[in-house]
SEGUKE-595629 format. One record per atom (N, C-alpha, C): x, y, z. Coordinates in steps of 0.02 Angstrom, whole numbers, plus 50000, padded with zeros to 5 digits. Example, Ala and Ser with C-alpha at 12.3 -4.5 7.8 and 13.67 -1.06 7.14 Angstrom:
<rs>
506604971650390/506154977550390/506604983550390/506424988850354/506844994750357/506455000250394/
</rs>
This chain:
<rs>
489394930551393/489704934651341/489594941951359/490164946151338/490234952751351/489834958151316/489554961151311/489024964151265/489534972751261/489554971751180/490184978451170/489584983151162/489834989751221/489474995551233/489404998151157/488735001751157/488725003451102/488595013651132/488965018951107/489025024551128/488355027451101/488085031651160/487465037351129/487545041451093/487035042251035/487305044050965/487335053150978/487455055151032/487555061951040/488355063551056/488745057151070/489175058251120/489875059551057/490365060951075/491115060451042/491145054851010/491255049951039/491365042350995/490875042250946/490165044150958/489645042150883/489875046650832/489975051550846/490045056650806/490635055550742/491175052950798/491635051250752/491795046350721/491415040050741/491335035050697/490925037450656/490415040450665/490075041250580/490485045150508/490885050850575/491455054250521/491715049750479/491985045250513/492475038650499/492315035650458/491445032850449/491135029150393/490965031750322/490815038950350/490485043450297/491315045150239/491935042150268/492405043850254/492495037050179/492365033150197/492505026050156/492055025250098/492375029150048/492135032049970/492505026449941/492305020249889/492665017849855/493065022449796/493685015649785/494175019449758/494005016449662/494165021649612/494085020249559/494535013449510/494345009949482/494635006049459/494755007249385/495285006949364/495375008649299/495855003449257/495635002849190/495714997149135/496305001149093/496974996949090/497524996849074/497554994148981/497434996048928/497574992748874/498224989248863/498384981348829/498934977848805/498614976848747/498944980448703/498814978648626/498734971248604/499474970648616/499674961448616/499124956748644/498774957848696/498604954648729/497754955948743/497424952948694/496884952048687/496414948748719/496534945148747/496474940548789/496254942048862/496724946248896/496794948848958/496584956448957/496284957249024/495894961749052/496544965449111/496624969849091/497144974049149/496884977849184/496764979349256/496674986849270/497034989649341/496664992849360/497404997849423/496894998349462/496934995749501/496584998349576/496735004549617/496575011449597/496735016949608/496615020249663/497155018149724/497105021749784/497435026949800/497725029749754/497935037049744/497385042249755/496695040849728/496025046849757/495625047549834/495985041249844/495825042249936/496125050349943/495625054850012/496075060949998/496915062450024/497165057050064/497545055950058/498135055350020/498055053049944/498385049449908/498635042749910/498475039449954/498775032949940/498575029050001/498415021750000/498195015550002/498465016750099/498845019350117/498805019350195/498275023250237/497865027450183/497175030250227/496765024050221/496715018950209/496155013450231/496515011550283/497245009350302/497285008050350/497195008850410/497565018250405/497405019650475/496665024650475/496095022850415/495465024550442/495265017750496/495515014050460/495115006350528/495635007750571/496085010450580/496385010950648/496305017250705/496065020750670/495665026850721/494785021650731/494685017950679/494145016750689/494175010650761/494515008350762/494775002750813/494555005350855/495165012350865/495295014050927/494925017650967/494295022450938/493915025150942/493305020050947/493225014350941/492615008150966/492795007251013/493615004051019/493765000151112/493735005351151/493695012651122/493805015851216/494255020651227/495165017351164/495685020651194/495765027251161/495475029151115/495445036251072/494755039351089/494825043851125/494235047851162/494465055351147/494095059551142/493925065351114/494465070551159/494685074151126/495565078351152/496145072151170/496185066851156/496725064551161/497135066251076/497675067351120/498425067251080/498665062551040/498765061250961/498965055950937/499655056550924/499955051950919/500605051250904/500805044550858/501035047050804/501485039050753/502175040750751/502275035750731/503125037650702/502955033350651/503275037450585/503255034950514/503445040150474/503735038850410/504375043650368/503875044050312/503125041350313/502755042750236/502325043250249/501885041450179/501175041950189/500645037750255/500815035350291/500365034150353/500505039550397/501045042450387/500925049750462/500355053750421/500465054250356/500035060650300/499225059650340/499235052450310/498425047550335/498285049450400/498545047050436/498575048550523/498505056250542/498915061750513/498715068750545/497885070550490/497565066550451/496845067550392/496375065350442/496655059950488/496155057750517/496055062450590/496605062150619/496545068150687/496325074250674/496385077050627/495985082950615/495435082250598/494955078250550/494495075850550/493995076050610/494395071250664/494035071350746/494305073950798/494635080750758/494605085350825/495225084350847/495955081050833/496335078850881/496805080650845/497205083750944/497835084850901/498405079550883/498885081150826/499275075250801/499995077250782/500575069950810/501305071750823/501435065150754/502105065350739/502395062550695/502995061950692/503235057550723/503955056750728/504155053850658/504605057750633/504925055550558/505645054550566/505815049850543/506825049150539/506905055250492/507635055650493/508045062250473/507935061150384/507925053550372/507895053950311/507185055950281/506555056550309/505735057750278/506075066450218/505775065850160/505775070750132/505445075550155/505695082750147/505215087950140/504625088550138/504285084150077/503785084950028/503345081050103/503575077550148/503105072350169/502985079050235/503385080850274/503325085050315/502715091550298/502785093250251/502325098550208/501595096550213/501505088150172/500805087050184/500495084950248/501175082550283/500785083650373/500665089750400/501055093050395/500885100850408/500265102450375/500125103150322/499425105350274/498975100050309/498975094750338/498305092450386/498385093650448/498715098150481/498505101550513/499015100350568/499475092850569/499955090850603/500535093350620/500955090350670/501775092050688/502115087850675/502615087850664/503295084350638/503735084750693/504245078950717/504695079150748/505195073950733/505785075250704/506295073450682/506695067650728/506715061150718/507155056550775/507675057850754/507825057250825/508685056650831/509065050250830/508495043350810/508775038650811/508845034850734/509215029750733/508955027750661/508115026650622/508075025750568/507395026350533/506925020750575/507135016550572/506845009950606/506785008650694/506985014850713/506985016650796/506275023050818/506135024250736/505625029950770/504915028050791/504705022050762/504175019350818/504315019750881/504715017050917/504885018451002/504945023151008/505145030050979/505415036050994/504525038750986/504465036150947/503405040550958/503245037151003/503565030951037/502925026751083/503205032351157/503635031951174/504035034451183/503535043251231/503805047351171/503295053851168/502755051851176/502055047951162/501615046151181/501505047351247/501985040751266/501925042351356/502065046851405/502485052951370/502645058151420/502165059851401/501695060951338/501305067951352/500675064051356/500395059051372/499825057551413/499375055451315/499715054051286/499425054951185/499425048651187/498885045451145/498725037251093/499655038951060/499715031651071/500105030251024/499905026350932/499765026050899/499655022050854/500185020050803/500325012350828/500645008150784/500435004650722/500615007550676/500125003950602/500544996850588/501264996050620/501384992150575/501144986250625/501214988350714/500754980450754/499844977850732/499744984150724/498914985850689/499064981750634/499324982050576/499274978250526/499354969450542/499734966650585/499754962550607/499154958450633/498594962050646/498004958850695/497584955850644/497204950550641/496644949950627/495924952250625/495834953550591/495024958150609/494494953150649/494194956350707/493744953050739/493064951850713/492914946550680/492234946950635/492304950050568/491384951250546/491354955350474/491684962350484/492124965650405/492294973250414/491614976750411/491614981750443/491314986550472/491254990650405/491734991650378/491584995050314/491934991350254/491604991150205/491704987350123/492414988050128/492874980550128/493454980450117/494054980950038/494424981050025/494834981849962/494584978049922/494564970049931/494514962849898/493434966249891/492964966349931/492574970549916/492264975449843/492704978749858/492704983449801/492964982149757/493454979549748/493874975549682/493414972749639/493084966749663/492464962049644/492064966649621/491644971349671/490964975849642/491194979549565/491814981049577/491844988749517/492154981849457/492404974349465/492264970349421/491614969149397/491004968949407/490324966349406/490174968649331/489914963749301/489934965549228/490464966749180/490984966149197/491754964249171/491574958249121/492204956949082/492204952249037/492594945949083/492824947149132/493284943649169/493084944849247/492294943849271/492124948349350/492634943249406/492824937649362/493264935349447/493844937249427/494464939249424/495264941249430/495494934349422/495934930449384/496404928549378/496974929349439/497124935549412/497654937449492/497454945949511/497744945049580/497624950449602/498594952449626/498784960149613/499374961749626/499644969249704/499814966849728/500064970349751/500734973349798/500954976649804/501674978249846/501514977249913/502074975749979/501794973250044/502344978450084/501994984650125/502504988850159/502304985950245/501794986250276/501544982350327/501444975850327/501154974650270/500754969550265/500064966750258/499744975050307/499254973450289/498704972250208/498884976750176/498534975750125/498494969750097/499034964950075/498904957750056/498654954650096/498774956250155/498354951150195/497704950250190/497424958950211/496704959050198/496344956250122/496904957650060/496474954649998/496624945050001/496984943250044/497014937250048/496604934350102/496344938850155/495924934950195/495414933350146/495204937650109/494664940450053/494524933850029/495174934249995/495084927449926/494834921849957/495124918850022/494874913850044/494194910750089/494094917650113/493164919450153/492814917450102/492824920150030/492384918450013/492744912549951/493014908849949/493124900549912/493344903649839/493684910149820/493704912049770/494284908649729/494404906849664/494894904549631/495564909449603/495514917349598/495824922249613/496544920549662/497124920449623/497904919749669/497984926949685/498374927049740/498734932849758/499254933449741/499674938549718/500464939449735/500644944849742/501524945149788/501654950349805/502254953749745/502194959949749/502654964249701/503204966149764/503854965449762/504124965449813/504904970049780/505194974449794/505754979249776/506444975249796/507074976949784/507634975549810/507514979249872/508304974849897/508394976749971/507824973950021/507184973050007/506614969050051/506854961350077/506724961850138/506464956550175/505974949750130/505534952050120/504984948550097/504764943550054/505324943649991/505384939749940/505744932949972/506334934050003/506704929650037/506394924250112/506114930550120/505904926150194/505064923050148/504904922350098/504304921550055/504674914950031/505094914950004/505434909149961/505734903850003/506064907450081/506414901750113/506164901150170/505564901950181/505314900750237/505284904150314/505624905950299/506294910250369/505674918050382/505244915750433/504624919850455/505194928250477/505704925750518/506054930250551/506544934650497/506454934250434/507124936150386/507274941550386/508044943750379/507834951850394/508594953750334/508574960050302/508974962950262/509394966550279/509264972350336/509394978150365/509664982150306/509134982850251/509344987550185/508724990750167/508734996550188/507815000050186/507884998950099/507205000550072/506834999250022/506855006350001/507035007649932/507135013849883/506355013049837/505835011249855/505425011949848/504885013649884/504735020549903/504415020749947/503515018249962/503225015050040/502805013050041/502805004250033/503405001750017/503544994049992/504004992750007/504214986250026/504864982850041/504974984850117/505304979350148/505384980450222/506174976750227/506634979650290/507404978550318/507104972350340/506494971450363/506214963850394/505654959950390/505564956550403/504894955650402/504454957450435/503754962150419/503294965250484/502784958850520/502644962250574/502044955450582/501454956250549/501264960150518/500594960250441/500754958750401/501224954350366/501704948750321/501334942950337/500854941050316/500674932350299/500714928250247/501424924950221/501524919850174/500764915850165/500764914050209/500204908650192/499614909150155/499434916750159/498974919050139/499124920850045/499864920950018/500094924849968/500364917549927/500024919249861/500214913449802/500784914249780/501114918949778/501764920449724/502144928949752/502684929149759/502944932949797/503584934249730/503664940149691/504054941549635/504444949449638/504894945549646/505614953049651/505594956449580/505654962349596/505564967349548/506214971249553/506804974149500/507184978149505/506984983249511/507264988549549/506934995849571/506895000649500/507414999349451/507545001849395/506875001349361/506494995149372/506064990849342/505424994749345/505384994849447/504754999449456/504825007249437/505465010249408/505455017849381/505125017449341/505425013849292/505265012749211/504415009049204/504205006149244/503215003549242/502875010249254/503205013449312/502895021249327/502805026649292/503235027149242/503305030849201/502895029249124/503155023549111/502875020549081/501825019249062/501665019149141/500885019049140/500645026449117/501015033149162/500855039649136/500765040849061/501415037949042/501215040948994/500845034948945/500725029548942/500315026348889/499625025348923/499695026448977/498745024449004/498325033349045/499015038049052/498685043749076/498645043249162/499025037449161/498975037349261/499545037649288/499535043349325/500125047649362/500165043649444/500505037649441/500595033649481/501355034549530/501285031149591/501955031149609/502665026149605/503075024749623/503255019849603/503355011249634/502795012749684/502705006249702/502205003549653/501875006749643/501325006049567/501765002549503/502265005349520/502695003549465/503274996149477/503074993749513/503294987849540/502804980549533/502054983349549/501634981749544/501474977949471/501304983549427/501244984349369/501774980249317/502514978649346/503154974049312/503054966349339/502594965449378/502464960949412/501684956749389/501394961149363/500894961249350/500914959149269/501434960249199/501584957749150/501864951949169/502284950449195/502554944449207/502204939749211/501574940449250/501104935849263/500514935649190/500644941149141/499994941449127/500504938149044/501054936249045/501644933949012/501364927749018/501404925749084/501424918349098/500584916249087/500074919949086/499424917449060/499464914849012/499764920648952/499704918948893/500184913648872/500524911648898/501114904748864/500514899048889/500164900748935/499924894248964/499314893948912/499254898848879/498424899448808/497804900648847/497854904948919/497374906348944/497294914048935/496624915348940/496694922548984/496194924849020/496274929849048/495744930849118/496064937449136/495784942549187/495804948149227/496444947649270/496734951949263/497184954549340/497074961849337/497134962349397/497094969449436/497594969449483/498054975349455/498494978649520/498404985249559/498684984949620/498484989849647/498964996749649/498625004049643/499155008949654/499205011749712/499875012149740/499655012649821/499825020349809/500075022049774/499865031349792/500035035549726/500025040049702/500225044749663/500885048149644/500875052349603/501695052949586/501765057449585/501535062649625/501565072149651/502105070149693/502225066949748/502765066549808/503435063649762/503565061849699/504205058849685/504435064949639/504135071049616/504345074849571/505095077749570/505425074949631/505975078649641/506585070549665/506145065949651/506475059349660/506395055049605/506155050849607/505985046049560/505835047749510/505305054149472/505435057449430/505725062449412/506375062249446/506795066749407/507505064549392/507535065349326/508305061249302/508755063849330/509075068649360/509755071449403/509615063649461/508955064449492/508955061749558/509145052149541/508865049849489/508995043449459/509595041849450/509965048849394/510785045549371/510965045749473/510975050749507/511575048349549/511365042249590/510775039949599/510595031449630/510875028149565/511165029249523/511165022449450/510715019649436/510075023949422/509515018849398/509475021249335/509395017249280/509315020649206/508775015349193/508255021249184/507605014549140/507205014949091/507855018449055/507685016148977/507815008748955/507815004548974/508074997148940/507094992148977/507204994949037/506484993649078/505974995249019/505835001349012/505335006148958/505285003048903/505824999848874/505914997948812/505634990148812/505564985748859/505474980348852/504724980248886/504474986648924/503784986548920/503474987548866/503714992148824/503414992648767/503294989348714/503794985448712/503984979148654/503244975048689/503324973548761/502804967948785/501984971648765/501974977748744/501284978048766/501074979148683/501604982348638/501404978748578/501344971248521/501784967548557/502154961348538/501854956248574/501674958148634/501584952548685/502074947348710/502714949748690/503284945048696/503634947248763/503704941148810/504194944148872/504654941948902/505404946348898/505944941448854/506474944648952/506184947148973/506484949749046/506804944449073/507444943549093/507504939449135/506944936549202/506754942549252/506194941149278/505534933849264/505564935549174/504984930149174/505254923449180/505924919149207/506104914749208/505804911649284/506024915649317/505794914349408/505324910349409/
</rs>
């Protein structure tokens, strides 16, 4: 057996793995009130305070952390992603962090707002000239002329972790900041799938340790995921990007594991406006709107507890904040011209969280 070098704690690599560790602050969990629903324990797994904003700085912290153990991220190398959101944001937090400089290939469509917070960590932006779904090659691409790491989050999400995590994982912390709960095991656990990785990892979770906790996925129109979830079809593909950003995929990624996921539930995008909005203002959490997908997905199920005369904990997760949609998703000019109106959404959350009644088509599925 191979004995993995371990670096002298003076050198580049120690240094920045400790950066790396000293980085992995759990994230706050917070309790959602349902009037109606007495019974059940709600809360939000809030990965919006990563400094990041959102649920892709755990990713690509274990993916600088990877890369920086095997060897291939060494001190002045050049990073390079291609990605239109919050993982380039994550990715230029972490290269500056350790010293490195960092590229970002974004399709023509990445907003403003996303270019800005790469820039403010210290990063560059470079615009493909190919479609949205071509700018991974187009960074792998640049990588190789200029001698730069490439980092792929969405093949990274795909891998299995080798052994125990290195640092306290999601499913982890979920459990701890439950401890002393009225409900410390979850019923269900919720979340949206843009890689994949994240369900995966809370589903390796559930099953490492023999837990009775289901998974499911909150999944947008236009996704891959629901379909190739329901019909088997590993390869399924939409070619209709996802109007929710951070969620929903044209295909399926390889960090997509059915096997690992109890229940896989389509959400209208109208649906996740109206949960997003909706949490701000009755719980005070300025969420984004994959949160808000989450969260429509998350009654449904907590619908279906109560017909069954049970109740127990769910926790969903927020994969980022709602500063980056102020000029999208929350703003009605930008809604009427997509045709999303979600006042009828709003209205039947509200009925559910005083009434406990849930009359959505959705809850039939």
């Amino acid at each position: 057996m191979t004995e993995r070098s371990v670096p002298p704690p003076d050198d580049w690599a120690a240094r920045a793995l400790r950066d790396l560790a000293a980085d992995a602050a759990p994230t706050p969990l917070r309790p959602v009130r349902l009037p109606a629903l007495p019974e059940i324990d709600l809360y939000v797994k809030d990965e919006s305070a990563h400094p990041t904003g959102s649920v892709k700085h755990r990713l690509l912290r274990e993916l600088f952390r990877a890369a920086v153990q095997d060897g291939t991220l060494i001190e002045g190398t050049p990073v390079v992603m291609g990605s239109g959101g919050a993982a380039a944001v994550a990715g230029a937090y972490f290269a500056r962090l350790l010293g490195l400089p960092f590229t970002a290939v974004l399709p023509r469509t990445a907003p403003a707002a996303v270019h800005d917070r790469i820039a403010a960590h210290g990063g560059r932006c470079r615009t493909g000239e190919l479609p949205p779904a071509a700018v991974l090659e187009e960074a792998r691409t640049l990588a190789g002329r200029t001698g730069g790491r490439f980092l792929d989050h969405f093949a990274a999400a795909g891998r299995s972790p080798d052994g125990p995590a290195p640092m306290p994982d999601l499913g982890t912390e979920i459990l701890d900041g439950l401890r002393g709960a009225r409900h410390p095991v979850p019923r269900w656990l919720v979340t949206g799938a843009g890689t994949g990785a994240t369900s995966a990892s809370l589903g390796r979770h559930l099953r490492r340790h023999g837990l009775p906790t289901r998974l499911a996925v909150a999944d947008p129109e236009h996704s891959a995921y629901f379909p190739a979830w329901a019909s088997g079809c590993d390869d399924y593909a939409t070619g209709m990007p996802s109007r929710i950003p951070g969620i929903g995929r044209p295909r399926t990624e390889p960090g997509f594991r059915p096997e690992l996921i109890d229940l896989v539930v389509p959400v209208p995008d109208t649906a996740s406006v109206a949960a997003m909005r909706w949490l701000h203002r009755t719980a005070g959490l300025a969420c984004g709107p994959a949160t808000g997908t989450a969260l429509w997905a998350a009654c449904h199920l907590a619908a279906r507890l109560r017909a069954e005369g049970t109740g127990g904990g769910l926790v969903l997760l927020a994969g980022d904040g709602a500063e980056p949609y102020r000029t999208t998703h929350l703003d009605a000019g930008w809604l009427a011209a997509k045709g999303l109106e979600p006042a009828p959404y709003e209205a039947e959350l509200a009925r559910f969280a005083e009434s406990g009644r849930w009359t959505w088509p959705p809850a039939s599925r």
